[in-house]
Backbone as ProteinMPNN parsed JSONL, in Angstrom:
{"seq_chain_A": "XXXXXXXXXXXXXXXXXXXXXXXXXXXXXXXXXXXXXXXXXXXXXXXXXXXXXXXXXXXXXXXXXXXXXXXXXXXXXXXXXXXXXXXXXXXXXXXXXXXXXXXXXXXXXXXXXXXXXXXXXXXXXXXXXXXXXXXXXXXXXXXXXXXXXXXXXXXXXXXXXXXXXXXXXXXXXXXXXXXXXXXXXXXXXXXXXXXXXXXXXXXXXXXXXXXXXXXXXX", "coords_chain_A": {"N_chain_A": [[70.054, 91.688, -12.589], [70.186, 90.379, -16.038], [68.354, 90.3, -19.168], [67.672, 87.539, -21.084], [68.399, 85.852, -23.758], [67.557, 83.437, -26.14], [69.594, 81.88, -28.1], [69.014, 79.352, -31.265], [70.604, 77.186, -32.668], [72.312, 77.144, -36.28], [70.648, 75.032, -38.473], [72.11, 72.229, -38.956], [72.462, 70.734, -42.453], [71.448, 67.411, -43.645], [70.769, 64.105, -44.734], [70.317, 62.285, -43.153], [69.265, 60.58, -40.1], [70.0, 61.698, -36.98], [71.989, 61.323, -34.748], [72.08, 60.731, -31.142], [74.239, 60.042, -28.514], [73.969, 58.324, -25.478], [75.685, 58.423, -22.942], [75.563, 56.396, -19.925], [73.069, 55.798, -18.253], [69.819, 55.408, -16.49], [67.109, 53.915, -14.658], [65.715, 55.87, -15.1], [65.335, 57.961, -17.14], [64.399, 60.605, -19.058], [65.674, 62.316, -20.547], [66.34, 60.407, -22.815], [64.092, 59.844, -23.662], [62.59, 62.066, -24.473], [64.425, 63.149, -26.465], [64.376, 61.183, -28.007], [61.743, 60.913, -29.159], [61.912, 63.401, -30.32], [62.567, 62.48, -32.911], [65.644, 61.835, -32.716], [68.397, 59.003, -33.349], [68.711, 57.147, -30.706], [71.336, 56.601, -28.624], [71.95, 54.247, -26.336], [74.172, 53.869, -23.684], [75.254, 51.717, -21.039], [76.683, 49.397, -18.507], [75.42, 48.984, -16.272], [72.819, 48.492, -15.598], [69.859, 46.401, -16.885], [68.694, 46.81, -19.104], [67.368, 49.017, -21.634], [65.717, 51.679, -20.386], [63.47, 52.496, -21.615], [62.486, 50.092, -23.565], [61.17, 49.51, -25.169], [60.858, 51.504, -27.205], [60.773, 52.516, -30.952], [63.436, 54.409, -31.187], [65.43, 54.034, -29.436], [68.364, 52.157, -29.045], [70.19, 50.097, -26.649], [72.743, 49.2, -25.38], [74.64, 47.309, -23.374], [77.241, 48.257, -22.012], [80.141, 49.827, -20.35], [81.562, 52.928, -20.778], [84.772, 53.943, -21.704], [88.212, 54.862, -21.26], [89.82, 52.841, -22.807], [89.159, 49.383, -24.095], [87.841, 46.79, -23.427], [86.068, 43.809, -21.421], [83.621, 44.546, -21.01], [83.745, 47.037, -21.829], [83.527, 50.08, -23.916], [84.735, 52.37, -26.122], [84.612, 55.863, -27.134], [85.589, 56.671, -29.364], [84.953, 53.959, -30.815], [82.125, 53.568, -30.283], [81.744, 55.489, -32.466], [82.975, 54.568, -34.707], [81.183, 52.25, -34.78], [79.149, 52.964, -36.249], [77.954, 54.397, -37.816], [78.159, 57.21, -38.17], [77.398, 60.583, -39.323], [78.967, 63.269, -40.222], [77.738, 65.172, -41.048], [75.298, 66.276, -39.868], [73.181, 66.698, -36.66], [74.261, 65.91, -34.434], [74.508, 64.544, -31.352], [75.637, 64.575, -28.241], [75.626, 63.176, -24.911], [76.955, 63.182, -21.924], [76.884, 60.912, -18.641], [78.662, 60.146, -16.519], [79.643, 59.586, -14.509], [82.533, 60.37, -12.813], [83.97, 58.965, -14.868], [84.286, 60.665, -17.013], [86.551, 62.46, -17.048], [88.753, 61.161, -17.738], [88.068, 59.964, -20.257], [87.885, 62.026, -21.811], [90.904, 63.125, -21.782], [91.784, 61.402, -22.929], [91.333, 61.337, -25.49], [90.967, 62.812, -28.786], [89.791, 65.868, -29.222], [89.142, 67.311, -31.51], [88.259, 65.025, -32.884], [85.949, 64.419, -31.803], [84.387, 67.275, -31.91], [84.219, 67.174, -34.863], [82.006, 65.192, -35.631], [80.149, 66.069, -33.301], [78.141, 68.399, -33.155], [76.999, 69.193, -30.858], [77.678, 68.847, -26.86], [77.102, 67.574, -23.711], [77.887, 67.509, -20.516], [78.061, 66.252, -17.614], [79.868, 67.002, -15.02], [82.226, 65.687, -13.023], [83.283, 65.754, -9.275], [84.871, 68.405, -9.036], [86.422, 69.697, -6.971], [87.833, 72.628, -5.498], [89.719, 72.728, -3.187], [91.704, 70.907, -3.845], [94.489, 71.535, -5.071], [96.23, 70.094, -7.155], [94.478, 68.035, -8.99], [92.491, 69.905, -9.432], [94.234, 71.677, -11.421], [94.33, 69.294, -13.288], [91.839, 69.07, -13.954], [90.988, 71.216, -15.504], [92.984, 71.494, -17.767], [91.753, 69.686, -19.233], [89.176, 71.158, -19.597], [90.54, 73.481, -20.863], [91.247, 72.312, -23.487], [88.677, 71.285, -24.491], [87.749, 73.907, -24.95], [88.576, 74.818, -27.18], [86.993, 73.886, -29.129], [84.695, 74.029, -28.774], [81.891, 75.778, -27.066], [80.989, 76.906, -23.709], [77.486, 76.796, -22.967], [75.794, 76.739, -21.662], [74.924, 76.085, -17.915], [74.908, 74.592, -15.473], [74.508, 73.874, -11.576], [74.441, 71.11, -9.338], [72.758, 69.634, -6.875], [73.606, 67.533, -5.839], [76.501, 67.805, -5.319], [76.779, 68.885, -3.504], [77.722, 72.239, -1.755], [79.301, 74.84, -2.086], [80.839, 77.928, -0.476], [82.643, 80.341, -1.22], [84.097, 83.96, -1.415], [81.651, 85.107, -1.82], [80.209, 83.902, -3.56], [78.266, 81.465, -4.599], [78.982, 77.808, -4.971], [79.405, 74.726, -6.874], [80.803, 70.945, -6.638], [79.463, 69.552, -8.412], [78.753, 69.919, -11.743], [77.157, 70.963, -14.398], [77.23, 70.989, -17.667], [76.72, 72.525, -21.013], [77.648, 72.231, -24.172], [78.495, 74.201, -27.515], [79.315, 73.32, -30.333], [81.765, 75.459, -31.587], [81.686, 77.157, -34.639], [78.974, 77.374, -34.469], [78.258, 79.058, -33.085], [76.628, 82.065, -32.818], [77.153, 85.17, -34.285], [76.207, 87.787, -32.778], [76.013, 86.82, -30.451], [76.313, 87.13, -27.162], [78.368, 86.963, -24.128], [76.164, 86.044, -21.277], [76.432, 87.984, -18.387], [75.785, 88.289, -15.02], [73.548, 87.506, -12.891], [71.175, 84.363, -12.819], [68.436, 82.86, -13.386], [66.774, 79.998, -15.623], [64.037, 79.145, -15.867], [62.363, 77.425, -17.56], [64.613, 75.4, -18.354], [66.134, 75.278, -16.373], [66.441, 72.587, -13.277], [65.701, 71.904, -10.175], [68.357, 69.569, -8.402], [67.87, 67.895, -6.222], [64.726, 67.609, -5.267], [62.394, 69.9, -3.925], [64.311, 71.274, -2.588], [65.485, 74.714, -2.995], [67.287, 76.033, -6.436], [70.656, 76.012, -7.136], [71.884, 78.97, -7.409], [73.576, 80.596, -10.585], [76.059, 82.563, -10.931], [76.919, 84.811, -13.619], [80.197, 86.383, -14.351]], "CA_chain_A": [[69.485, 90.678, -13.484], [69.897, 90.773, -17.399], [68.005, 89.898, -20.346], [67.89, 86.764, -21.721], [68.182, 85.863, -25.162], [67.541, 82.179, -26.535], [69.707, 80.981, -29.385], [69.209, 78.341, -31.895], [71.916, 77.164, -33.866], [71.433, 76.842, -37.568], [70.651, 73.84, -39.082], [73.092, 71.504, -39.841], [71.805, 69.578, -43.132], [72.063, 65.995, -43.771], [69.599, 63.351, -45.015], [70.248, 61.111, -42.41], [68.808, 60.599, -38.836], [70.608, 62.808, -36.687], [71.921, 60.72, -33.59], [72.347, 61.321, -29.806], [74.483, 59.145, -27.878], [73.744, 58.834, -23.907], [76.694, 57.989, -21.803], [75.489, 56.598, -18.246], [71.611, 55.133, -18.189], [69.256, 54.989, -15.381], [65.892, 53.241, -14.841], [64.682, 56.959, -15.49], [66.176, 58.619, -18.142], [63.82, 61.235, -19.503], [66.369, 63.183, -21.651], [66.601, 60.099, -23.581], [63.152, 59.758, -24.096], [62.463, 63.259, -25.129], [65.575, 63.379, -27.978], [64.159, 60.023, -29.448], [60.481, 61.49, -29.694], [62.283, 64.961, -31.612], [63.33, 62.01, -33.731], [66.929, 61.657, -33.074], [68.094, 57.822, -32.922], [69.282, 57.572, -29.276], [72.204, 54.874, -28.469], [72.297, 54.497, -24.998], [75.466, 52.91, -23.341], [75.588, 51.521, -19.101], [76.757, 48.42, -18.325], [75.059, 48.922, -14.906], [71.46, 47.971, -15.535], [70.047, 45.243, -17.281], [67.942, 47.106, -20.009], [66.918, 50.864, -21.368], [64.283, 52.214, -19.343], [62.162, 52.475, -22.376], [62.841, 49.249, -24.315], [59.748, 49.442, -26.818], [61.173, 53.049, -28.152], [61.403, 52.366, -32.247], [64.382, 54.727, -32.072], [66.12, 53.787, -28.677], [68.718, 51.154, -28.877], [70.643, 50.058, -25.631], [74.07, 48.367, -25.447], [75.188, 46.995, -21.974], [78.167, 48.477, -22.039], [80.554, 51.365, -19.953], [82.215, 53.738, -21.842], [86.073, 54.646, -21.096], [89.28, 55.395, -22.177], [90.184, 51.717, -23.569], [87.994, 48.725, -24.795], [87.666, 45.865, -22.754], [84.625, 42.801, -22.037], [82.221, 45.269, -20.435], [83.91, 48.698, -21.824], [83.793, 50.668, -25.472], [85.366, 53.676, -26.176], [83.532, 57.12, -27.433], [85.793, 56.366, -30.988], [84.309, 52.517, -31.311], [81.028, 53.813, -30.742], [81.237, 56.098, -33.412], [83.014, 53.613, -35.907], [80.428, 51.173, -35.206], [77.235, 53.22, -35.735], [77.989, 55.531, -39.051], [78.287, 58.894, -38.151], [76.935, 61.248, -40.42], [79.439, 64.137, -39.667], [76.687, 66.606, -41.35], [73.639, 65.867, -38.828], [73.496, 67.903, -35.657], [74.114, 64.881, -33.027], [74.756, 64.968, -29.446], [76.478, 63.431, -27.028], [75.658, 63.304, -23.037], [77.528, 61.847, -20.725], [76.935, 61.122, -17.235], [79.442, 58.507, -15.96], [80.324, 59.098, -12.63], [83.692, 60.81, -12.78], [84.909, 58.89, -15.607], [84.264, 60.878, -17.857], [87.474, 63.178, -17.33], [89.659, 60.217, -18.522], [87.734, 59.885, -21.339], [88.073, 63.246, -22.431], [91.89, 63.055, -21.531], [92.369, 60.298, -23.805], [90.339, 61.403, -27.172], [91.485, 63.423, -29.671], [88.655, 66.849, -29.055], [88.583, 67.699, -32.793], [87.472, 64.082, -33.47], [84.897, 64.544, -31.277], [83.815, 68.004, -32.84], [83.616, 66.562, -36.133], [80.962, 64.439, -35.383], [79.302, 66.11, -32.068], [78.019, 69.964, -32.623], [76.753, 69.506, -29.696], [78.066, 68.116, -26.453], [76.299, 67.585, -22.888], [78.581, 66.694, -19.537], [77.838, 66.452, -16.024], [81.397, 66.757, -14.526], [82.261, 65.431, -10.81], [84.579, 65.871, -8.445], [85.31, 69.302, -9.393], [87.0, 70.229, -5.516], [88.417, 73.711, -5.629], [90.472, 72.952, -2.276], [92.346, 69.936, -4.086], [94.97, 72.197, -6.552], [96.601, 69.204, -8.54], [93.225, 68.261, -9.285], [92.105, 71.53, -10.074], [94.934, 71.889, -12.696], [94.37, 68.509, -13.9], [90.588, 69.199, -14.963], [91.649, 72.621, -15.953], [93.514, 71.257, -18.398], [90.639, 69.071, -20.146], [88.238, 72.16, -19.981], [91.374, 74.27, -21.842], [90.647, 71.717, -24.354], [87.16, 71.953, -24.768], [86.938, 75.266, -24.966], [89.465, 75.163, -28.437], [86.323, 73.676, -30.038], [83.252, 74.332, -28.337], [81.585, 77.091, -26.578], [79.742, 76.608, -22.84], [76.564, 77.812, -23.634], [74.345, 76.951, -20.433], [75.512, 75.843, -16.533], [73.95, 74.366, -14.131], [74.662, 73.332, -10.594], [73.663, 69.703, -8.821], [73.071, 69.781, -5.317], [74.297, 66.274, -5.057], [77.836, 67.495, -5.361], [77.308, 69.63, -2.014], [77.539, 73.502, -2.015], [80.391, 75.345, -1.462], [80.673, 79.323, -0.169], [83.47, 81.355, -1.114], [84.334, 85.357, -1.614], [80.446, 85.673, -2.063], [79.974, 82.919, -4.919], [77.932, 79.707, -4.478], [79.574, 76.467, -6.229], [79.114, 72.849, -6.345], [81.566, 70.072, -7.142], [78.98, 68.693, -9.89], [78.42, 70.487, -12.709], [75.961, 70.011, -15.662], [77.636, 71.885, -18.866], [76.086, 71.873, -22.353], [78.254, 73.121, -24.87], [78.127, 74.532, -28.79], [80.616, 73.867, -31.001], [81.999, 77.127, -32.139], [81.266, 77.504, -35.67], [77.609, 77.285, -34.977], [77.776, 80.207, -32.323], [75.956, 82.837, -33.67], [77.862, 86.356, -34.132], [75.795, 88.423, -32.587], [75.817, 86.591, -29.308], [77.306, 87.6, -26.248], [78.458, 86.431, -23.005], [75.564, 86.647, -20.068], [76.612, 89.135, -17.33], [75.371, 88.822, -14.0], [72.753, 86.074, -12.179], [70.368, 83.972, -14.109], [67.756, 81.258, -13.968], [66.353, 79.473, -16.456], [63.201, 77.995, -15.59], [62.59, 76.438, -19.086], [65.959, 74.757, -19.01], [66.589, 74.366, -14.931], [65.155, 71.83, -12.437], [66.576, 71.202, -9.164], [68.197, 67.955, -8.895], [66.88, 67.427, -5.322], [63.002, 68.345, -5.339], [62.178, 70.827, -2.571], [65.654, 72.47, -2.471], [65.94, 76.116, -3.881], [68.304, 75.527, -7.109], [71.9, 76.996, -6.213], [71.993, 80.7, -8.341], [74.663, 80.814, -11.393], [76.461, 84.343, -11.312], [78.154, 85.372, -14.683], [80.799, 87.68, -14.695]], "C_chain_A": [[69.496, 91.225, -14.915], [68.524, 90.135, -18.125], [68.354, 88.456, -20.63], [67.584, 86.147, -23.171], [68.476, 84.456, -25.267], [68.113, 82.172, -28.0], [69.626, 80.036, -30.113], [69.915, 78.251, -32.669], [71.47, 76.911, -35.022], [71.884, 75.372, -37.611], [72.037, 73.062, -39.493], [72.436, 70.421, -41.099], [72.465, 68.575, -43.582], [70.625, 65.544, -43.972], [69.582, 62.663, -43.792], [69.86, 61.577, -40.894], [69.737, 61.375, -38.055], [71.014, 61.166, -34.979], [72.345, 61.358, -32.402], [73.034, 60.393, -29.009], [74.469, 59.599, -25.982], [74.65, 58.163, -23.278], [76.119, 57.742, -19.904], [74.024, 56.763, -18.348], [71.108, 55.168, -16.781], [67.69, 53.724, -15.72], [64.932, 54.692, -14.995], [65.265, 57.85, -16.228], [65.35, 59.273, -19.312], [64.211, 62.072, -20.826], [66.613, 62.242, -22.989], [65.319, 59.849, -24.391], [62.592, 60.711, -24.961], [63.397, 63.465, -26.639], [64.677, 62.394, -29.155], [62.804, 60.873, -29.983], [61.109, 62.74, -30.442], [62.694, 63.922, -32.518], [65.026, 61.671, -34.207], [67.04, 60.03, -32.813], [69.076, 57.701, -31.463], [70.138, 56.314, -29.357], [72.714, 54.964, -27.274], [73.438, 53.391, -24.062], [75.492, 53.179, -21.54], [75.285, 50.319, -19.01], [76.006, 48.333, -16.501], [73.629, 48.443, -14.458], [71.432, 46.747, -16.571], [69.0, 45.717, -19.158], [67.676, 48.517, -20.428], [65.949, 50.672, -20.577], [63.193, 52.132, -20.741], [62.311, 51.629, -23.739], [62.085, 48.517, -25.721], [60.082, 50.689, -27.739], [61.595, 52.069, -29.663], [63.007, 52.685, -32.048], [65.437, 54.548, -31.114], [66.813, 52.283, -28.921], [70.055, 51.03, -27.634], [71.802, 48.921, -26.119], [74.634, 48.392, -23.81], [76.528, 46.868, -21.798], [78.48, 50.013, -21.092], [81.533, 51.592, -21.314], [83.826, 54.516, -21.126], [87.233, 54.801, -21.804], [89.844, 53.979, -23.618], [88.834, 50.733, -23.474], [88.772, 47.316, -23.473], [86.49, 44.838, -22.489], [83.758, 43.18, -21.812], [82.491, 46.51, -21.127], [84.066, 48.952, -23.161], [84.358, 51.703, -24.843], [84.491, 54.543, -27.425], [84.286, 56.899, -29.245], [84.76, 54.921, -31.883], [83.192, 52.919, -31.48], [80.768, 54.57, -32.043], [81.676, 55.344, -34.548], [81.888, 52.396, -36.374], [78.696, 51.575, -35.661], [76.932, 54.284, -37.019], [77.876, 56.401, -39.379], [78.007, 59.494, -39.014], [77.209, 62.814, -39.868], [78.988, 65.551, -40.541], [75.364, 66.675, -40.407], [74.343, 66.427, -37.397], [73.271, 66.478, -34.476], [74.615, 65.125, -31.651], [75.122, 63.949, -28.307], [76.311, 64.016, -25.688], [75.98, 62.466, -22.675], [77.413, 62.493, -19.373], [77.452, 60.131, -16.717], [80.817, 58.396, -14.743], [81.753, 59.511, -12.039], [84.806, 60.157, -13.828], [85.097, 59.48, -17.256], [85.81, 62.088, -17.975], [88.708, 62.198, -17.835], [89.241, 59.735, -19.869], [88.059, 60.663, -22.007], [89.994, 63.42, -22.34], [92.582, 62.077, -22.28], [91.95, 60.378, -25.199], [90.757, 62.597, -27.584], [90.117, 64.858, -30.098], [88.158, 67.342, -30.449], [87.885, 66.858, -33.573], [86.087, 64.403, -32.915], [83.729, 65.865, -31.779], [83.119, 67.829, -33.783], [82.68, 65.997, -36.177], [79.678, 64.793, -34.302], [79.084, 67.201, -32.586], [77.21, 70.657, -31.304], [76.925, 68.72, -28.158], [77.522, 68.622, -24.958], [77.079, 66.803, -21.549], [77.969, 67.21, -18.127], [79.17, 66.202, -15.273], [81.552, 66.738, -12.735], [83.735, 65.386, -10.497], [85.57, 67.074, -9.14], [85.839, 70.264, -8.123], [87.942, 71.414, -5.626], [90.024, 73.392, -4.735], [91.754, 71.801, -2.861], [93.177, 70.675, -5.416], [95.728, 71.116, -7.772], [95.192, 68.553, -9.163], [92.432, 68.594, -10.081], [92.898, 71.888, -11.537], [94.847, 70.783, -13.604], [92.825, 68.85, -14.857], [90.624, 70.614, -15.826], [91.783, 72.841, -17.347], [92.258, 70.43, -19.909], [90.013, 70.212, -20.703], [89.145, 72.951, -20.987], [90.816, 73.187, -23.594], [89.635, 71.54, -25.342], [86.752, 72.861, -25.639], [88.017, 75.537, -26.374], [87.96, 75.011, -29.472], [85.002, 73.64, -29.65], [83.224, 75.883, -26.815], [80.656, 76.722, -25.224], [78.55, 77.559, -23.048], [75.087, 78.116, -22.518], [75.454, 75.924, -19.225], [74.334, 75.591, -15.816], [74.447, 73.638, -12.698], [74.109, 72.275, -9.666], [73.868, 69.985, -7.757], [73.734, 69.148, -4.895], [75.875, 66.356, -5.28], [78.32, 68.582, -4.333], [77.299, 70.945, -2.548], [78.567, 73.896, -0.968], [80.645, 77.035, -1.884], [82.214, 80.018, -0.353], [83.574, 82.815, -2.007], [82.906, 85.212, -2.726], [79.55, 84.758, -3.234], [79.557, 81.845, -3.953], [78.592, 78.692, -5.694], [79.406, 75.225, -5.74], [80.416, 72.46, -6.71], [80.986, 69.755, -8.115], [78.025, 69.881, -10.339], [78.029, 70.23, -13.968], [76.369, 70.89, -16.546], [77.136, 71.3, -19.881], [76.861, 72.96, -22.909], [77.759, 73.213, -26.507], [79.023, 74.392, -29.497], [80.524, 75.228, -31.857], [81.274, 77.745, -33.293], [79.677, 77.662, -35.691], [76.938, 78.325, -33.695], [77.449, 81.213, -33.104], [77.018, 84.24, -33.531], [77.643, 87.158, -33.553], [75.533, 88.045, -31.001], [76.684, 86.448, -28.062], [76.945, 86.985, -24.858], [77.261, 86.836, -21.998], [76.691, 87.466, -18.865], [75.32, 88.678, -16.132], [74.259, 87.317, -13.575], [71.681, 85.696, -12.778], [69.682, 82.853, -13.735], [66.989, 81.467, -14.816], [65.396, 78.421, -16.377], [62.791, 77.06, -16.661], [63.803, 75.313, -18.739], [66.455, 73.974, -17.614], [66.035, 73.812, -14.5], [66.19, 71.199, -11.282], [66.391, 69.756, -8.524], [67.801, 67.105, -7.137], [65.711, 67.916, -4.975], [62.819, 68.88, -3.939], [63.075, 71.65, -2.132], [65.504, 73.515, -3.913], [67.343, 75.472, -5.314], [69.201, 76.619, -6.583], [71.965, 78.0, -7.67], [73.402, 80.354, -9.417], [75.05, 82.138, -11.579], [77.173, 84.04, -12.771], [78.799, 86.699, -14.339], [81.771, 88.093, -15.695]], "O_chain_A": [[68.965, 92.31, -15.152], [67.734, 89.485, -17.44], [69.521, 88.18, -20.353], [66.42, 86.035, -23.557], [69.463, 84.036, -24.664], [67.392, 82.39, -28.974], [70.482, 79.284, -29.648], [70.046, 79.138, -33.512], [70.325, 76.465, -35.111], [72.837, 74.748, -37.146], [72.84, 73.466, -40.334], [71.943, 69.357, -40.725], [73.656, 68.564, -43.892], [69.604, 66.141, -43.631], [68.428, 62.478, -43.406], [70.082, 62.721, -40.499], [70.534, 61.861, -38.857], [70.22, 60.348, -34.514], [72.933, 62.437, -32.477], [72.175, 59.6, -28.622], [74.787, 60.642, -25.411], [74.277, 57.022, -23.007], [76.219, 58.539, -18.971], [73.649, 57.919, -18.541], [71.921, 54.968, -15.878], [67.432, 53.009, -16.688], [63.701, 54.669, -15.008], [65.829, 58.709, -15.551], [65.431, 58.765, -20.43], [63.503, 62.403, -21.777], [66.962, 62.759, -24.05], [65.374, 59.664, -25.607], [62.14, 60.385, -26.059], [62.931, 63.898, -27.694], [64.393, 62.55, -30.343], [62.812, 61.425, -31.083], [60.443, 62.979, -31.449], [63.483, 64.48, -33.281], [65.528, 61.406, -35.299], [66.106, 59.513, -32.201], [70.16, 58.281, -31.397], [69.839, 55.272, -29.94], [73.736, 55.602, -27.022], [73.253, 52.179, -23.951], [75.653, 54.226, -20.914], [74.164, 49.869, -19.243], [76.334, 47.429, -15.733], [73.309, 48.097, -13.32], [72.425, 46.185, -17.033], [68.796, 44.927, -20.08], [67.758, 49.325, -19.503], [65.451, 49.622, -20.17], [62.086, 51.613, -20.592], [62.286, 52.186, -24.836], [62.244, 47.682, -26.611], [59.608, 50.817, -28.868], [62.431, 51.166, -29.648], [63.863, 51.884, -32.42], [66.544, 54.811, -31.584], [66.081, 51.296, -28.999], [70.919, 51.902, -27.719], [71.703, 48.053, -26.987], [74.974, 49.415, -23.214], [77.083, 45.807, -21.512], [77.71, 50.968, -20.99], [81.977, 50.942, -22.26], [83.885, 55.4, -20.271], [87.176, 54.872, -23.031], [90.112, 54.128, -24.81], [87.76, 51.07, -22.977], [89.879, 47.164, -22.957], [85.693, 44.9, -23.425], [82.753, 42.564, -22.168], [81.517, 47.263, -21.138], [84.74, 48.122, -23.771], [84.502, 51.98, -23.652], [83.892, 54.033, -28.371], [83.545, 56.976, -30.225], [84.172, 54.88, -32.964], [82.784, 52.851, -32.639], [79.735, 54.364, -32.68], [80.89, 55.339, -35.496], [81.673, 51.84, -37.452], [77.623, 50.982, -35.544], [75.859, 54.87, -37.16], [77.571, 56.754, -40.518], [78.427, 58.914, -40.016], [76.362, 63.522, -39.322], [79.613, 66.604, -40.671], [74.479, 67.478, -40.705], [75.533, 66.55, -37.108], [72.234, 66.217, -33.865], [75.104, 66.16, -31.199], [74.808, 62.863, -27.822], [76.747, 65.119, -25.358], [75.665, 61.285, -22.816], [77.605, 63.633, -18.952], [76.75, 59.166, -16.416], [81.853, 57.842, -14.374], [82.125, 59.076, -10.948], [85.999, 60.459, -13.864], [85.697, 59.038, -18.236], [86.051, 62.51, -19.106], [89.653, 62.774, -18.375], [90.05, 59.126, -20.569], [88.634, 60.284, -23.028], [90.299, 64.151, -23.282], [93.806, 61.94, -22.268], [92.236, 59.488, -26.0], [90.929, 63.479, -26.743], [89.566, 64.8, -31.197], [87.001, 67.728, -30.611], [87.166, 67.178, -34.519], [85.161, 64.636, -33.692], [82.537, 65.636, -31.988], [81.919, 68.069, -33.91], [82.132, 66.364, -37.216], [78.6, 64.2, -34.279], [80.243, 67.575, -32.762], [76.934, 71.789, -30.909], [76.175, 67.744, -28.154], [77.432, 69.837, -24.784], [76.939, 65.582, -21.471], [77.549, 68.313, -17.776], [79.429, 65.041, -14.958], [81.191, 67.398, -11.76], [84.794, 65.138, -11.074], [86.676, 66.864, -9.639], [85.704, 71.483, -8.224], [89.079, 71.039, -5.913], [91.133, 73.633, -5.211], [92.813, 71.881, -2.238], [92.759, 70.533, -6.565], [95.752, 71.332, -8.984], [95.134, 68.964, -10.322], [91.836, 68.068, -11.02], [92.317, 72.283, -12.548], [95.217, 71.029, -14.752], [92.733, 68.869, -16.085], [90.086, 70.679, -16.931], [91.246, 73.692, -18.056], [92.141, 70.692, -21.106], [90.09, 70.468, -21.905], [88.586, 73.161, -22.064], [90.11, 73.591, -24.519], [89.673, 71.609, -26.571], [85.948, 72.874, -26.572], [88.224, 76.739, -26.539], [87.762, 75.796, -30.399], [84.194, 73.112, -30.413], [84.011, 76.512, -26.108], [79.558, 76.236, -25.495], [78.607, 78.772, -23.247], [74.129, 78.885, -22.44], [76.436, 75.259, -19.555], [73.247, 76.14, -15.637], [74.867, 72.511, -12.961], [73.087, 72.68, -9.111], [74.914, 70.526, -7.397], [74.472, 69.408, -3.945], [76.545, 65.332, -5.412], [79.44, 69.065, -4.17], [76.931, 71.055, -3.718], [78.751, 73.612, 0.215], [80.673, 77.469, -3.035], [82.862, 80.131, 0.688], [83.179, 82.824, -3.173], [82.95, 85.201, -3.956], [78.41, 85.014, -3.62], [80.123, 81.424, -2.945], [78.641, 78.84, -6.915], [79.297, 74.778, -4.598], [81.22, 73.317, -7.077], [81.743, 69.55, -9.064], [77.106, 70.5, -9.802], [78.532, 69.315, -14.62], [75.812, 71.959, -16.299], [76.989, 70.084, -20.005], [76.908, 74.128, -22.523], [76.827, 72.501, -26.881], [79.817, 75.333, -29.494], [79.634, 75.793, -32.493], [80.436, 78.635, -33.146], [79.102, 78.017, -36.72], [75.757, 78.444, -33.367], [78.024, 81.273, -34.191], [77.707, 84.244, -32.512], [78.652, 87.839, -33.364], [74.912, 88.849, -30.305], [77.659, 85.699, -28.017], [75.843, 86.618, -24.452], [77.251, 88.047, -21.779], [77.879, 87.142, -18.864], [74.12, 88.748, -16.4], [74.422, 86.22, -14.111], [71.053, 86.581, -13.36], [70.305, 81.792, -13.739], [66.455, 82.549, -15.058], [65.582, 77.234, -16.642], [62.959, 75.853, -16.482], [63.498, 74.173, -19.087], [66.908, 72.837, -17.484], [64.85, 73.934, -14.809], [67.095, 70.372, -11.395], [65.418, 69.061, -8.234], [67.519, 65.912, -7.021], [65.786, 68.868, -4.198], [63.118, 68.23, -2.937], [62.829, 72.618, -1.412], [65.444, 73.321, -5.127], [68.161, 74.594, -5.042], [68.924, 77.635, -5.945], [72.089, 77.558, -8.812], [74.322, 79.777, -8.837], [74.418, 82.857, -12.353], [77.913, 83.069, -12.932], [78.239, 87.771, -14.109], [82.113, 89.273, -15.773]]}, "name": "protein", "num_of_chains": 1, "seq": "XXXXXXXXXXXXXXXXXXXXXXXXXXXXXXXXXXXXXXXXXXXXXXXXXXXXXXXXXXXXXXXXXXXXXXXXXXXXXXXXXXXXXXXXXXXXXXXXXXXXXXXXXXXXXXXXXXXXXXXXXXXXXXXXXXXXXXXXXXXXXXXXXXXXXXXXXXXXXXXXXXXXXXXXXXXXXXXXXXXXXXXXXXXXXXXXXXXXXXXXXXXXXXXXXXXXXXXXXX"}
């Protein structure tokens, strides 16, 4: 077991509200509740319900819409949203998405430095991440190569609900909860974890009463 060291990134300044967009709504959606109260303005996008969960929030506004590669009568795209909403590519905004496996066609279709520009910070829950399936495997591969040109993973976490899978001594899921940093706002002095780690601050297992599954670094 190491050490753990908490970074905060510096400030990004800007006058303006700082926004968070949430890809993929429930009727309980806590993370969006929490951002708006730090004051970010939250813009929450899922054509799958009929309302936000918390539809009195000042700073929550809901659009009954999915989010995917092209535009269509139910669907935006991660560019429209940001043309239609006035980005303020000095404000430290954030983007989570949780949308069910489509979010690797999203990311497969968007231009990652646009997304930079505007995100310094970015929040995915990625599914259907099957080791045993190698075209697959090289296909998401390929996204994460991506990624990782302009952001930094900076925390991991493992969902039960994507099963647990045992090989050469490693636990892994299929669904994985990554929060990344874009680069420039990694600090210099901060270095890769080493070795097995929770984070009770930060983790919470996503079926209550199950042990969370361990993250090794190596």
């Amino acid at each position: 077991m190491v050490d753990i060291v908490y970074y905060a990134p510096p400030p990004i300044k800007s006058d303006s509200l700082p926004k968070c967009v949430s890809l993929g709504v429930s009727d309980y959606s806590p993370f969006d509740l929490e951002m708006a109260d730090m004051g970010y303005e939250v813009l929450e996008y899922d054509a799958s319900i009929k309302s936000s969960p918390y539809p009195n929030h000042p700073r929550i506004k809901f659009f009954k819409k999915f989010v995917g590669a092209v535009e269509s009568h139910n669907t935006t795209t991660l560019i429209q949203i940001i043309n239609e909403n006035k980005f303020d590519e000095r404000a430290h905004n954030i983007l989570q998405c949780d949308i069910e496996d489509a979010e690797w066609e999203l990311l497969e279709n968007i231009d990652i430095s646009l997304l930079a520009k505007y995100f310094p910070q970015i929040l995915f829950e990625f599914h259907n991440c099957n080791p045993d399936d190698e075209a697959l495997t090289q296909r998401r591969l390929a996204v994460l190569a991506k990624l990782n040109e302009y952001y930094c993973p900076i925390h991991t976490h493992f969902n039960h609900n994507g099963g647990l899978l045992f090989a050469q001594n490693l636990l892994f899921s299929s669904l994985l909860e990554v929060s990344y940093l874009r680069k420039d706002l990694i600090p210099n002095n901060a270095e890769p974890l080493i070795g097995s780690a929770t984070l009770p601050n930060l983790d919470y297992p996503n079926i209550p009463h199950y042990p969370d599954i361990p993250v090794i670094f190596g």
